[in-house]
C-alpha positions as CSV (number, residue, x, y, z in Angstrom):
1,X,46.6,254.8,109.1
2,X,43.5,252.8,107.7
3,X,40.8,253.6,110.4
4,X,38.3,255.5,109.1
5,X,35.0,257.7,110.4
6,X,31.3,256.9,108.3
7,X,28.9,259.7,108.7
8,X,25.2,258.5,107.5
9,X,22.9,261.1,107.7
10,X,19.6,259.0,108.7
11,X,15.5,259.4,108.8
12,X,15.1,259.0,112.5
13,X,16.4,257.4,115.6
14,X,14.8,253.8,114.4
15,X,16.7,254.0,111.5
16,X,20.2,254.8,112.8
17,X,20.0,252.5,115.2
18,X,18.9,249.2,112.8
19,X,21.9,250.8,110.8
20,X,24.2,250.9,113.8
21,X,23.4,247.6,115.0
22,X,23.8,245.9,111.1
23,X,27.0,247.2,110.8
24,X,28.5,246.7,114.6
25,X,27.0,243.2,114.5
26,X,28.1,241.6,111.6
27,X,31.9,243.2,112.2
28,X,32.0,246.0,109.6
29,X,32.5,248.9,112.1
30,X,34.0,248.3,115.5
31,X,31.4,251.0,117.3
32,X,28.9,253.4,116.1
33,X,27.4,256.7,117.7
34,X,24.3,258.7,116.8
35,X,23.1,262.1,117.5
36,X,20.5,264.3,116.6
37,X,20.9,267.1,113.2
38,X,19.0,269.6,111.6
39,X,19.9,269.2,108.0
40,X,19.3,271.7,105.0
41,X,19.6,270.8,101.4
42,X,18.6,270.5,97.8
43,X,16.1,267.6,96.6
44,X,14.3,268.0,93.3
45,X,14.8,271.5,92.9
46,X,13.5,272.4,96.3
47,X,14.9,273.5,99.6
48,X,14.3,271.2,102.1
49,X,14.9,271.0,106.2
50,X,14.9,267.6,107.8
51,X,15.3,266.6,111.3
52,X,17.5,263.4,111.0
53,X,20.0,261.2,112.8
54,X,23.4,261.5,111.9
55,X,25.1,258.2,112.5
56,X,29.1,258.1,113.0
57,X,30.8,254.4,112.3
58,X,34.5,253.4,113.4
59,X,35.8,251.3,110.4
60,X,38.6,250.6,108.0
61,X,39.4,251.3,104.4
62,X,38.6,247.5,103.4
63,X,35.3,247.8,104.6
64,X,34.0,250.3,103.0
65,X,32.6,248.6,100.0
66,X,30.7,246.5,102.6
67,X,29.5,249.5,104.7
68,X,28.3,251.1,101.2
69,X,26.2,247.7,100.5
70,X,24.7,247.5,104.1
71,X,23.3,251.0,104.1
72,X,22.2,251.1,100.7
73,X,20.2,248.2,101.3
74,X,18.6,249.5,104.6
75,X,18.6,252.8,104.1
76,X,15.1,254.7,103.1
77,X,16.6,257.3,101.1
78,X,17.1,257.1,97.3
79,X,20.4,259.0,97.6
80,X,21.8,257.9,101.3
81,X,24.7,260.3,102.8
82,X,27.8,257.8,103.4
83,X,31.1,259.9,104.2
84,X,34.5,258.8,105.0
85,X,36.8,260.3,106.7
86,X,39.8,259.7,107.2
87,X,41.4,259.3,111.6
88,X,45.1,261.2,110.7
89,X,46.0,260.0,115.1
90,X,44.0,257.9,117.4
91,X,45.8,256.5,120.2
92,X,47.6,253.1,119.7
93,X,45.1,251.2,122.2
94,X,42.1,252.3,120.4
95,X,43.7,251.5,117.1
96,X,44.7,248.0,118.1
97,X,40.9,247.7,119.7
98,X,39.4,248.4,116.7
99,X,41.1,246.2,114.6
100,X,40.7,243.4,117.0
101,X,37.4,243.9,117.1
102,X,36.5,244.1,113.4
103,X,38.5,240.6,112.8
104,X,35.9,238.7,115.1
């Protein structure tokens, strides 16, 4: 199966959503969700604690690349969080949804 998850960890609610709509609009994830995280972590040495947006994108493999590109362009960050992970089952109608939906 070729349908992927993207988790981008964002700076706020603005940003997810301007990320969201990017990548939904111009057919490089099929839907996107956001939710609100509490995030600890490592930057320059120091601990940090951020309240961010995590964004979740339903994509492909093949546009990946693209998805990399598109956040790295909008995102704030110098080092933006872009996951994949891999769906192992999603139902056949969902599958065939998304893929219809990322042709256009």
């Amino acid at each position: 199966m070729d349908i992927v998850t993207v988790s981008i960890a964002c700076a706020n609610g603005h940003q997810a959503q301007e990320i969201a709509q990017h990548l939904v609009e111009n057919r490089l994830a099929a839907c996107a969700q956001t939710h609100s995280i509490r995030s600890t972590y490592i930057w320059q040495d120091a601990m940090e604690f951020s309240a961010e947006v995590m964004l979740t994108a339903k994509t492909v493999t093949a546009k990946l690349p693209q998805i990399e590109a598109a956040v790295v362009a909008l995102h704030s960050y110098d080092v933006p969080e872009i996951l994949a992970q891999p769906v192992t089952w999603c139902s056949e109608s969902y599958a065939a949804w998304l893929h219809e939906t990322l042709k256009g």
